[in-house]
C-alpha positions as CSV (number, residue, x, y, z in Angstrom):
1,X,11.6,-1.9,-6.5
2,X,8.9,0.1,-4.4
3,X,5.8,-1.6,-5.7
4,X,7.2,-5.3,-5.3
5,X,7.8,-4.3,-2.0
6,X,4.3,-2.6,-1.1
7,X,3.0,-6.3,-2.9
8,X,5.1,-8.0,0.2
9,X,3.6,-4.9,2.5
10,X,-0.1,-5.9,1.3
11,X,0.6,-9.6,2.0
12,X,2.0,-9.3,5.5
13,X,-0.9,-6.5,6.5
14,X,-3.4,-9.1,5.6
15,X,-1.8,-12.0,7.0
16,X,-1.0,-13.6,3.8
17,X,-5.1,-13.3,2.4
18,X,-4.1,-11.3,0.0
19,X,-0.5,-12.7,-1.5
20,X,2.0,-10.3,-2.9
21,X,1.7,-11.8,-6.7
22,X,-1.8,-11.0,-6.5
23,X,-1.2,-7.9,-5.3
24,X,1.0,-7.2,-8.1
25,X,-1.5,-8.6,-10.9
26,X,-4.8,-7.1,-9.0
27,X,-7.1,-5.4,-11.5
28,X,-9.8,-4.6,-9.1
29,X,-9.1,-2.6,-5.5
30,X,-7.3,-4.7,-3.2
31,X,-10.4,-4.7,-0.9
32,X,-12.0,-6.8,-3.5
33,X,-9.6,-9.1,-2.5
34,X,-9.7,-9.4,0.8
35,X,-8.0,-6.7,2.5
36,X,-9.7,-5.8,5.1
37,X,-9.7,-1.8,6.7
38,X,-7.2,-3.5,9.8
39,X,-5.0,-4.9,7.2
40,X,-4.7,-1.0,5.9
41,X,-4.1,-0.1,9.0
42,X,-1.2,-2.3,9.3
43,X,-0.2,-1.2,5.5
44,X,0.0,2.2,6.8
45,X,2.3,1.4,9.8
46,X,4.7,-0.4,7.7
47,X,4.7,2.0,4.3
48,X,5.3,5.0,6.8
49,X,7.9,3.0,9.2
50,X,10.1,1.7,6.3
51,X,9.6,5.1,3.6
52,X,9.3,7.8,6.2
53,X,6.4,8.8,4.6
54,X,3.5,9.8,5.9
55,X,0.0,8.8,4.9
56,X,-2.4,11.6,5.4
57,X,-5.6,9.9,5.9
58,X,-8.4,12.6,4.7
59,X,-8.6,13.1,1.5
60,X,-7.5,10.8,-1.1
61,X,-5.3,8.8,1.5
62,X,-7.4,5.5,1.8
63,X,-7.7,5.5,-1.8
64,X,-4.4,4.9,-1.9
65,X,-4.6,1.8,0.0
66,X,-6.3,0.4,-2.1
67,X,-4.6,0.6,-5.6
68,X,-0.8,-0.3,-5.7
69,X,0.3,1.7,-8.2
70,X,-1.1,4.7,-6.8
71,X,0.7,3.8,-3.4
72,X,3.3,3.5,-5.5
73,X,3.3,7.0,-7.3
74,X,2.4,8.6,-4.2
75,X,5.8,7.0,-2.3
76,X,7.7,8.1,-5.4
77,X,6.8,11.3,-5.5
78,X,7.0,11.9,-1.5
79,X,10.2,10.3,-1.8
80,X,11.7,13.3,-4.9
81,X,10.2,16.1,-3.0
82,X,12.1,14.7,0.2
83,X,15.9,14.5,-2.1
């Protein structure tokens, strides 16, 4: 499942302030909770190492970082236009 795994992602980046079951139940952007702009730095390295994605970084691309399931879609859909 891709957006229990981004929850385990968002919990590593931040170095466990931000665990991945609140990541999974956040209703507010995960900055609210604590992650922090190095943490989505490290969220970047690991969604694009591990999906072989990449995260374009104008734009709408930080937004992404900070709602799951909008990471989420954006993987999903990177990931049908790759098949």
């Amino acid at each position: 499942m891709v957006k229990e795994r981004l929850a385990a992602m968002v919990a590593s980046a931040s170095d466990g302030t931000v665990t991945a079951g609140e990541a999974l139940a956040a209703t507010v952007p995960l900055s609210a909770l604590g992650v922090t702009s190095l943490a989505q730095m490290r969220l970047i390295d690991a969604v694009e190492t591990e999906f072989g994605i990449e995260i374009d970084l104008s734009g709408d691309g930080f937004d992404l970082l900070d709602d799951l399931d909008a990471l989420e879609r954006h993987i999903n859909e990177a990931l049908r236009a790759r098949s």
